[in-house]
C-alpha positions in Angstrom: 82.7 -38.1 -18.5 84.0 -39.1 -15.4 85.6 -42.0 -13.8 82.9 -41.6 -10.9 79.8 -41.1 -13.3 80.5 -43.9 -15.5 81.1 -46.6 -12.7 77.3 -46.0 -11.9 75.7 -45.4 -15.3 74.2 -48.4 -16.4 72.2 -46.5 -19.3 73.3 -44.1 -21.9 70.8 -41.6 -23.1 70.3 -39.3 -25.6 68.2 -36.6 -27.6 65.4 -38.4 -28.6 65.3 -41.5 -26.0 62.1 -42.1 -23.6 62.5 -42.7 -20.1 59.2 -44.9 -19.0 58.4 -44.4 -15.3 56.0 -47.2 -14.6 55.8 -46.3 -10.7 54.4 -42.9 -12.3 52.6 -44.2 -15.5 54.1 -41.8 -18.1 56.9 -41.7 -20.1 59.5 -39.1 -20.4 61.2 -38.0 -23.7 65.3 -36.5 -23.4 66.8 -33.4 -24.9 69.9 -32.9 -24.4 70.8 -29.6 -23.3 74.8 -29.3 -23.4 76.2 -26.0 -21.5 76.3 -26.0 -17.7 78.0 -29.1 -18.3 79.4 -30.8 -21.6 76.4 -33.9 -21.2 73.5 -31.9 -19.3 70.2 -33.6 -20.1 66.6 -32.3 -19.6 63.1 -34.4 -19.5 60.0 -33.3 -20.6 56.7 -34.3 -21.0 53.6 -32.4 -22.8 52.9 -29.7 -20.0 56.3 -29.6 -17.8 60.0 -30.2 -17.9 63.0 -31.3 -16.0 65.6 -28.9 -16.8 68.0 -29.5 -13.8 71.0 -26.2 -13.8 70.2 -25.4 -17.6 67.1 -22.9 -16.7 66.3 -21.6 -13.4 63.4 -19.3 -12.9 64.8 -15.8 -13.8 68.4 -17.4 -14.9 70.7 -19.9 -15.8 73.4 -22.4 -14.5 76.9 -21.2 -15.0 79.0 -23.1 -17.2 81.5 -25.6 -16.2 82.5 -28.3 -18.1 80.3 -26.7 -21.3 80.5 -24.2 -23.2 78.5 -20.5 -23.6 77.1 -20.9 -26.9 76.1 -25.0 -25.8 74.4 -23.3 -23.4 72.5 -20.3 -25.2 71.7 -22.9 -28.0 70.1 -25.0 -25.2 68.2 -22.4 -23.6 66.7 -21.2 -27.2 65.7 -25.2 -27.4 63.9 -25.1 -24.4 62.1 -22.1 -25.7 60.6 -23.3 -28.1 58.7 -25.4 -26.2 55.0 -24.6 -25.6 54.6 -21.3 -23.5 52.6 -23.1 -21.2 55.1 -25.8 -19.9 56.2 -25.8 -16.4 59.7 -25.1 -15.9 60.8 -28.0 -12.8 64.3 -26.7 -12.5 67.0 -27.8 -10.0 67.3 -25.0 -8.1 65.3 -22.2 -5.4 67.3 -19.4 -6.8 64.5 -17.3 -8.0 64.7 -14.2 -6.3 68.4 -13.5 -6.6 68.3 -14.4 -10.4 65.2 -11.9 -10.9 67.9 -9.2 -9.0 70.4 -9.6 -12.0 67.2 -9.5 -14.6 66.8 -5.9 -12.8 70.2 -4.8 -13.4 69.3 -6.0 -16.9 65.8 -4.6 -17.8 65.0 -2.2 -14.7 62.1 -0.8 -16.8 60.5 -4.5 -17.7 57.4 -3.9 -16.2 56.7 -7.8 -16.3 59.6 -8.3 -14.6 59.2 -5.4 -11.3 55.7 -7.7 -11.1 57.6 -11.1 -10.8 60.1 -9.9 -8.5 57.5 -8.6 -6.4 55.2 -11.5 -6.1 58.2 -13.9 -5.7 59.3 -11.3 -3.1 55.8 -12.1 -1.5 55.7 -15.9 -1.7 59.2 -16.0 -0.1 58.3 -14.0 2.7 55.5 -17.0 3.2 58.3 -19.7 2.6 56.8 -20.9 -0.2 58.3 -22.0 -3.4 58.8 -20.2 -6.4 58.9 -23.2 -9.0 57.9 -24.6 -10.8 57.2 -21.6 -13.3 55.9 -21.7 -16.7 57.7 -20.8 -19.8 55.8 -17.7 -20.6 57.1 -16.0 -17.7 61.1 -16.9 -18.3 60.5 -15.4 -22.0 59.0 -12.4 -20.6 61.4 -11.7 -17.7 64.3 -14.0 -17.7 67.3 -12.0 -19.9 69.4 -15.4 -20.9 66.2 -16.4 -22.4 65.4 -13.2 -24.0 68.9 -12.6 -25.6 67.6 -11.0 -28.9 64.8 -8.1 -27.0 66.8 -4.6 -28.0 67.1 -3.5 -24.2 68.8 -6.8 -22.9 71.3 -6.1 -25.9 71.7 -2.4 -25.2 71.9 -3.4 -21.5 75.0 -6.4 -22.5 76.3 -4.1 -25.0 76.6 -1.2 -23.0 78.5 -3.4 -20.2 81.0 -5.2 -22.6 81.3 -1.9 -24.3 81.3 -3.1 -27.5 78.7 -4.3 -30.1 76.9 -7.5 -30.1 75.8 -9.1 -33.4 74.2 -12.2 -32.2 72.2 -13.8 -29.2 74.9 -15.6 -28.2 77.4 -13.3 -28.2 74.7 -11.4 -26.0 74.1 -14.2 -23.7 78.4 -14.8 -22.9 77.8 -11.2 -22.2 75.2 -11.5 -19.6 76.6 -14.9 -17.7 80.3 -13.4 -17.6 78.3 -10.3 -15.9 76.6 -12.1 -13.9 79.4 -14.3 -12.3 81.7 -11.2 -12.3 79.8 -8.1 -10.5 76.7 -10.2 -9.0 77.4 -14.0 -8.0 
């Protein structure tokens, strides 16, 4: 960690730890979430969660200071939350993430329907999150790293066979940051 961040940490959490918010009344519990960096946390609560540059609606973070298969294992936590839960990520990157998912799965019919309503409530300047968790397993491909087109589609840009979702998922983010970033 560094010299910066632990000058102004005055408390170390971890999986498992509850984060009381008495200005707010509830309580928040911590995953960690290793991958876009080495110590990423997320919050959650029943209904929502706090997942800062792990998940974005229709992506991921990149990784810097963790590592792709932290990061794949991370996502996979998150989706095993309920389908229901509200995805309060850190970003606005929706509509340019749902462009990659395209390149991915052009023929996800799920997905052509996102990208045009988030087309839509951009063109009114509203926000696209928070999402729920349903819709990033049905159109986001880092979450949907085991679905036989996203591996056709990784495979067939690697060219070379994938054997697990994590070997698919380093396949989609080095795609991503090379040919669409």
């Amino acid at each position: 960690m560094g010299h910066w961040v632990s000058r102004y940490l005055d408390q170390r959490l971890q999986a498992g730890d509850q984060v009381a918010l008495s200005g707010l009344a509830c309580t928040l519990q911590v995953l960690e979430v290793p991958g876009h960096t080495e110590g990423h946390l997320a919050y959650t609560m029943p209904g929502l969660v706090f997942c800062g540059d792990t998940l974005f609606a229709g992506g991921c973070g990149r990784v810097f200071s963790g590592t792709f298969a932290q990061l794949s294992a991370s996502l996979q936590q998150l989706a095993q939350l309920p389908p229901d839960t509200l995805i309060y990520c850190a970003h606005e990157y929706t509509q340019a993430n749902l462009g990659f998912a395209a390149w991915v799965e052009p023929e996800n019919s799920q997905l052509q329907a996102r990208i045009k309503r988030v087309a839509a409530q951009r063109e009114r300047g509203e926000a696209t999150v928070p999402g729920t968790l349903a819709e990033e397993l049905a159109t986001n491909p880092f979450m949907r790293t085991r679905e036989p087109g996203v591996v056709a589609a990784a495979e067939a840009w690697a060219n070379r066979r994938l054997t697990t979702p994590a070997a698919v998922f380093t396949v989609l983010r080095t795609w991503k940051d090379q040919d669409y970033d």
